[in-house]
N, C-alpha and C positions, 0 to 999 in steps of 0.2 A: 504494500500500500504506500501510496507517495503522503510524503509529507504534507501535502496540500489535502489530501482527501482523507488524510489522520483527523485533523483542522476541524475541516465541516463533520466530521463524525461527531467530535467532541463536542460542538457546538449545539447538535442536533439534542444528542442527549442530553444536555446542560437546557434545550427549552422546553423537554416533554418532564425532566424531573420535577418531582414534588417539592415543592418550599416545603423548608424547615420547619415545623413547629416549633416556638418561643415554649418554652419551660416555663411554668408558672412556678413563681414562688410560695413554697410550703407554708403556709398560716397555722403555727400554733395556739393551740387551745389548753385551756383548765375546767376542767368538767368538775363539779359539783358534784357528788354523792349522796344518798340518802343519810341525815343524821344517826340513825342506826340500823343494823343489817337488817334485812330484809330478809323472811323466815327461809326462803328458796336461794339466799345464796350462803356460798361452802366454799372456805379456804381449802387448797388442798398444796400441801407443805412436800417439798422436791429437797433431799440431803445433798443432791448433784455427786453422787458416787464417785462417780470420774471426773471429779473436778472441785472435792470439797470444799475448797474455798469460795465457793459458788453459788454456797446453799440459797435458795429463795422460796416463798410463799405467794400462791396463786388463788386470786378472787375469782370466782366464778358465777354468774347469776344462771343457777339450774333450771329458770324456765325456760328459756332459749337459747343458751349455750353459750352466752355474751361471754367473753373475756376483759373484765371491769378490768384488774390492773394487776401488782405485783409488787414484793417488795422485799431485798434484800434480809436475807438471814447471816451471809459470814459464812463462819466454818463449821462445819459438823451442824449446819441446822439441824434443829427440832421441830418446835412446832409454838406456834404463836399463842400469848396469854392471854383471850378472850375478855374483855369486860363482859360480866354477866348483863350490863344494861344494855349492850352492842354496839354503844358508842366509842369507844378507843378499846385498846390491845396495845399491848407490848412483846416487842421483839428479844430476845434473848439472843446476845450473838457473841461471834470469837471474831477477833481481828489478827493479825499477823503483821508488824513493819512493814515486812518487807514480800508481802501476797502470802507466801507459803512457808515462812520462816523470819525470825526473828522475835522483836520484843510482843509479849502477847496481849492483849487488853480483853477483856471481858464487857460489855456494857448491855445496859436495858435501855430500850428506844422502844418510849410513850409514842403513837400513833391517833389520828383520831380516825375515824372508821369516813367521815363526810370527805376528806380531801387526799390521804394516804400518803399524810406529808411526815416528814421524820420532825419531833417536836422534843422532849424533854431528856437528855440521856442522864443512865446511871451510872456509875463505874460501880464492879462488882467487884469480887476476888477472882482472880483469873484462875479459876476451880471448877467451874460448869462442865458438866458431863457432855462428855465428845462420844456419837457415835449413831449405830441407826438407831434411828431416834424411839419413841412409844410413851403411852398414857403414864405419866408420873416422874419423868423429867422432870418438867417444871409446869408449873398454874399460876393464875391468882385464888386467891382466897374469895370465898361465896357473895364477899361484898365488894369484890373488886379492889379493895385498897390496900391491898399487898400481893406483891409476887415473891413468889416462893421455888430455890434453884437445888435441884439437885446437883451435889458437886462428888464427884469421883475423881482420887489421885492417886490408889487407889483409898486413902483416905476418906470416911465418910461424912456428907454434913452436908446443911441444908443452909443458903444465903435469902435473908430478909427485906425485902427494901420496900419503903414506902413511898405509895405509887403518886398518893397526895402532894407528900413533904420533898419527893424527888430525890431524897438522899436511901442510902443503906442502914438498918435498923443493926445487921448484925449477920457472923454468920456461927454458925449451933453442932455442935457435934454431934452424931447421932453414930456412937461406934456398936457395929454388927447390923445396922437396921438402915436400911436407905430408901430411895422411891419417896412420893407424894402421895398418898389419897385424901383431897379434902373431906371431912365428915362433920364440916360445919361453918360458921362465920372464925371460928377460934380453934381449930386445932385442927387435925391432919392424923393417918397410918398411916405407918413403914412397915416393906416387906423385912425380918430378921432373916439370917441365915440358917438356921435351924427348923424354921416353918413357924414361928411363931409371929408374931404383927404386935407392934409398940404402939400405942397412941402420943404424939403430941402434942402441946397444948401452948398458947399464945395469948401473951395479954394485951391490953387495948393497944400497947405503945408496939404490939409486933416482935418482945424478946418469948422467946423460945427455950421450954420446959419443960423436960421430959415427963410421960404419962403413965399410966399404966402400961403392962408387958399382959402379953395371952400366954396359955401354953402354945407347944405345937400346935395346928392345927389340921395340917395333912403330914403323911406319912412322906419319908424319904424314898419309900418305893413307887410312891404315886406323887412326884412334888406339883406345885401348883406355880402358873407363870407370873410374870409382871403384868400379862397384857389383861385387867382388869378391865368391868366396864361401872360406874356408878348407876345404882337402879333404886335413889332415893335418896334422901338430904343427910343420914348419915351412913347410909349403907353402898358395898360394894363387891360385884360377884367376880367373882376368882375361878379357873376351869384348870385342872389336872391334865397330865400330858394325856391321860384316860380321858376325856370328857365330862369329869364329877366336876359335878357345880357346889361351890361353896359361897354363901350370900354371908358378908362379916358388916357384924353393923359395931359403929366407932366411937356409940351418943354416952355408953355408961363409962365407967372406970376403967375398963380397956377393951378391946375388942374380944369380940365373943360371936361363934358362926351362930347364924339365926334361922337357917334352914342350909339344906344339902340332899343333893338326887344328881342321877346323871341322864345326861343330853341322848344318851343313845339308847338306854335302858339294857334286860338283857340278854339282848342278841346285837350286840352293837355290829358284827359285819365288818370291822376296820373301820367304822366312821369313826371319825374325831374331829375338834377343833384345831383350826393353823392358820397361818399366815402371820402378819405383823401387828395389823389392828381387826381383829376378827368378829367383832362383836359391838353389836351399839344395840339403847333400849330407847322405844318411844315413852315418853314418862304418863301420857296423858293415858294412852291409850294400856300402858301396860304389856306393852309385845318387848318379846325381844328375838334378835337377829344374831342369828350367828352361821360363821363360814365355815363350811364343812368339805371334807375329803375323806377319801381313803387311802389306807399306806398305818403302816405300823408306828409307835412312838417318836422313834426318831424324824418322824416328819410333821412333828408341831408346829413348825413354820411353814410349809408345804403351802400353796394358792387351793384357793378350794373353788368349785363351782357350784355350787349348791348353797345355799339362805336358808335353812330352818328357821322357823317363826315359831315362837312359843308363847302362849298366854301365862303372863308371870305369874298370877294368880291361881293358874289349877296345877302349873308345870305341863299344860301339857302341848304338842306340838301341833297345831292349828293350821301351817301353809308351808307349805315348798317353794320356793323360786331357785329356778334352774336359771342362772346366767349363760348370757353369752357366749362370753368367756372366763378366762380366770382370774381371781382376782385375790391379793394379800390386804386389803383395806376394805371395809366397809363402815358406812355410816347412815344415818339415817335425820331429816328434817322433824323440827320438832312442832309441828301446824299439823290442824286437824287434815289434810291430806297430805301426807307426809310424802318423800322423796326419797331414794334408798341410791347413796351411791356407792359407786363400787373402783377400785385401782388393783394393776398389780405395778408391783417394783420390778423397774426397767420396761414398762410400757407406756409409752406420753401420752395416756386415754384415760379421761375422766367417764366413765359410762353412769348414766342416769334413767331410773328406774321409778315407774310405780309402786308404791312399797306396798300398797293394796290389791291390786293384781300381777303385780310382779312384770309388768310388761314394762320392755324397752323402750324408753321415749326419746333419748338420744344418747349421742357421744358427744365429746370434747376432746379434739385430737390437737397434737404437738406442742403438749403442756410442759414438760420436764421429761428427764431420762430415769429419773429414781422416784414415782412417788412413796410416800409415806403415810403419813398421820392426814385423817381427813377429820376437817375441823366445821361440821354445819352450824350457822347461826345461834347462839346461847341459848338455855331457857333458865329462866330465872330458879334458882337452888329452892325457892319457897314452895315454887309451885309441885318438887316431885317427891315431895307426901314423903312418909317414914316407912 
């Protein structure tokens, strides 16, 4: 081709191409939130495995599958300290100088639930429990105005801080007995090492006092997990690698089981309970939910595909939901049409469920690579009866 007729080519094509489209510049917004959660949405908390300095927590509005927003956890995230009124939360986090090493800080960062702005920090003891995470880390207490830190080094002991006053109350030795179960506005159980449970107890100003001790209360052949669920303002049901339910209530002079039976009765078939967070109870209605598999002991943590429903009141087992898939987390909304959701760790899938006919209503895909602890909207500690 002659240069002359290179010329008019280019030319040609230079008058049939398309004009460029101008780029519009990005216009940032600040969205507004509702002052306090809405019954249908559910934090669902990511450790980020593969990246633990990474940890974060995800808002999720369960009727439509919106993705409200997100907010930094640090290292070894947990899981976030609910205000029982649903207007702020507190984050519990590790920092690192220098990302993944050096000087260490510990801090508590007050949130308000309407903007998901970072507002009041603590500084803690840099003591807080590193790891996958589960119910009895860390809470607030039933009136909101302390958080309460599990610390393992491996050392045990629990840190105090007032959520009001912004400062640190203290932190409390609890040797042989660690974990959180609130069983009131003032005090708390610990799981012991030998199967016994401590009560602790808390005076107005938040210093910490050791309580009554129980004996045993399950055997070394059948021990009972951490992964607890609360099914009343001072009680809390406890499940053996067997699936025997133990319900420990915390209100007298130390704990004491108040009932006990098992989930699978007897011809259990290798059912058992597993996964990470396997159990959640609706309070109003008095059901509870638990993730079930099969496979021998050694598979307590195992994903289960199956939902047993139980009416807490006869024991006895009322509905099946067969999921999906599989899942290590389950939880459930606490409104008279409840919502059941379901995760497993290392699947980025929030799936959401009718908790009354068990049907699928949706997913929420490419949330995180690790979830964990699913955290749905508060209910007030008053309203779930003795």
């Amino acid at each position: 081709m002659s240069r002359l007729s290179l010329i008019a080519l280019c030319a040609a094509i230079a008058l049939v191409a398309p004009a460029r489209a101008e780029l519009q510049a990005e216009q940032l917004s600040v969205e507004t939130l509702p002052e306090k959660l809405p019954a249908h949405w559910v934090w669902v908390n990511d450790v980020a495995f593969f990246n633990m300095a990474d940890g974060r927590a995800y808002l999720i509005d369960a009727d439509n599958g919106r993705f409200v927003g997100m907010v930094s956890g640090g290292y070894g995230h947990g899981s976030l300290g609910l205000d029982p009124r649903g207007d702020r939360f507190v984050v519990p986090a590790t920092f690192y100088s220098r990302g993944s090493r050096g000087d260490r800080t510990d801090v508590l960062t007050l949130y308000e639930t309407k903007n998901l702005t970072p507002g009041t920090e603590i500084i803690i003891p840099a003591k807080k429990f590193s790891g996958i995470p589960f119910v009895g880390n860390s809470t607030l207490t039933d009136d909101g105005r302390f958080a309460l830190i599990y610390n393992f080094t491996p050392e045990q002991s629990v840190t105090v801080a007032n959520l009001d006053k912004g400062a640190v109350v203290g932190e409390f030795q609890t040797p042989g007995c660690g974990l959180i179960y609130p069983v009131g506005p003032r005090r708390f159980m610990m799981q012991c090492g030998d199967g016994s449970m401590q009560l602790a107890l808390m005076d107005a100003e938040g210093k910490v006092t050791p309580g009554g001790v129980s004996k045993p209360l399950w055997t070394q052949e059948d021990l009972a997990t951490e992964k607890a669920v609360r099914v009343g303002e001072s009680r809390w049901m406890f499940f053996t690698y067997n699936s025997q339910v133990f319900i420990v209530d915390g209100a007298g002079k130390e704990p004491r089981v108040v009932d006990q039976w098992s989930l699978v009765g007897p011809n259990p078939d290798g059912w058992r309970v597993g996964g990470l967070q396997p159990s959640a109870y609706h309070t109003a209605q008095g059901r509870l939910y638990v993730l079930m598999h099969q496979g021998g002991p050694e598979t307590r943590k195992d994903p289960g595909k199956q939902v047993w429903v139980f009416d807490l009141r006869t024991r006895k087992k009322i509905q099946q939901i067969d999921l999906e898939t599989t899942a290590t987390s389950i939880a459930v909304s606490q409104d008279a049409k409840p919502l059941l959701y379901a995760t497993e760790f290392g699947v980025p899938t929030l799936n959401i469920y009718d908790a009354a006919s068990g049907k699928k209503l949706r997913a929420v895909d490419q949330l995180g690579q690790t979830l964990t602890v699913i955290q749905p909207a508060p209910v007030q500690p008053a309203a779930m009866g003795r």
